[in-house]
C-alpha positions as CSV (number, residue, x, y, z in Angstrom):
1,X,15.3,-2.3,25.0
2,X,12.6,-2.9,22.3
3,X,9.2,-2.2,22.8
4,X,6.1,-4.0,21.1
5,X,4.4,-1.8,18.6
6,X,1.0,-2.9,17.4
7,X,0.8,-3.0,13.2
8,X,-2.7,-2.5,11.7
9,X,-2.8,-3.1,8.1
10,X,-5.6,-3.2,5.7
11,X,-5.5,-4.2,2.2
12,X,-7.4,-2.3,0.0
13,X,-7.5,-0.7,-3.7
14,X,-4.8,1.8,-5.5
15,X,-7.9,3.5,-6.1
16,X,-8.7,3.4,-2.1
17,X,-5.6,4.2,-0.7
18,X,-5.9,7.9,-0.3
19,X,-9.4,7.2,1.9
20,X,-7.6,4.1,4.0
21,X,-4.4,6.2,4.6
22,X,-7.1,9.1,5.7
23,X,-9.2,6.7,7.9
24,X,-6.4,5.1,10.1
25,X,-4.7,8.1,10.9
26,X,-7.4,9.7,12.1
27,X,-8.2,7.0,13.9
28,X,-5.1,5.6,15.6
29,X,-3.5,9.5,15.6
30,X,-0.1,8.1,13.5
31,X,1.0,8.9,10.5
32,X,0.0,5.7,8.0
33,X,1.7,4.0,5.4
34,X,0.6,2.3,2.3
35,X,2.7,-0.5,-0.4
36,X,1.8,-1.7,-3.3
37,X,2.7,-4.9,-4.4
38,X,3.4,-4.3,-9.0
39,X,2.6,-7.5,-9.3
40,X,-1.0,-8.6,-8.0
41,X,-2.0,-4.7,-7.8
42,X,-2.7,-5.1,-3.6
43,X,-2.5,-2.0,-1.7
44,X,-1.7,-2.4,2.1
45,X,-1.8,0.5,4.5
46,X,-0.7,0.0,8.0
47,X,-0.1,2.0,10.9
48,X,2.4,1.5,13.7
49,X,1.2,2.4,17.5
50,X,4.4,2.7,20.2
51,X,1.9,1.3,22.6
52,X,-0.4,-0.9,22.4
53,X,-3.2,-0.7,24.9
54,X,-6.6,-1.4,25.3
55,X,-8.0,0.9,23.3
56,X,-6.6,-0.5,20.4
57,X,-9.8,-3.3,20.1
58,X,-12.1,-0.2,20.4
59,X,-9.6,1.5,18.1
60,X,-9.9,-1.6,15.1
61,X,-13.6,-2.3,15.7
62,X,-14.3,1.9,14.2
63,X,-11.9,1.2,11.3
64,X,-14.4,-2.0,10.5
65,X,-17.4,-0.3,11.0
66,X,-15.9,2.8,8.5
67,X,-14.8,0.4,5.9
C-alpha cells in the first residue's frame, strides 16, 4: 500500500543551493535534493516527508521566515 509523502520544493539560485539544501534539512530532518534545469539555470531543492502531519505548516512557515 502507498503512502502520501508531502514534497517541499523551493526554487532558488545555483549559487543558493548549498544554503537551501542546508535549510530544509535541518528543518524537516530528511535528507534534501536539488535539480537544475541547463536550460533556464532554475535550481529546485525539495524534500520528501514519509508523513505528513501537522507540523508540516509550522514546518514551511520557518523555511519562509529563513529565506
Amino acid at each position: 500500500m502507498k503512502k502520501p509523502m508531502l514534497q517541499v520544493s523551493v526554487t532558488t539560485t545555483e549559487e543558493a543551493e548549498e544554503a537551501v539544501l542546508a535549510l530544509l534539512e535541518r528543518v524537516f530532518a530528511q535528507p534534501a535534493t536539488a535539480d537544475t534545469d541547463e536550460r533556464t539555470k532554475r535550481t529546485t531543492v525539495s524534500v520528501y516527508c514519509p508523513q505528513p502531519n501537522d507540523g508540516d505548516v509550522r514546518r514551511r512557515k520557518s523555511v519562509q521566515e529563513e529565506l
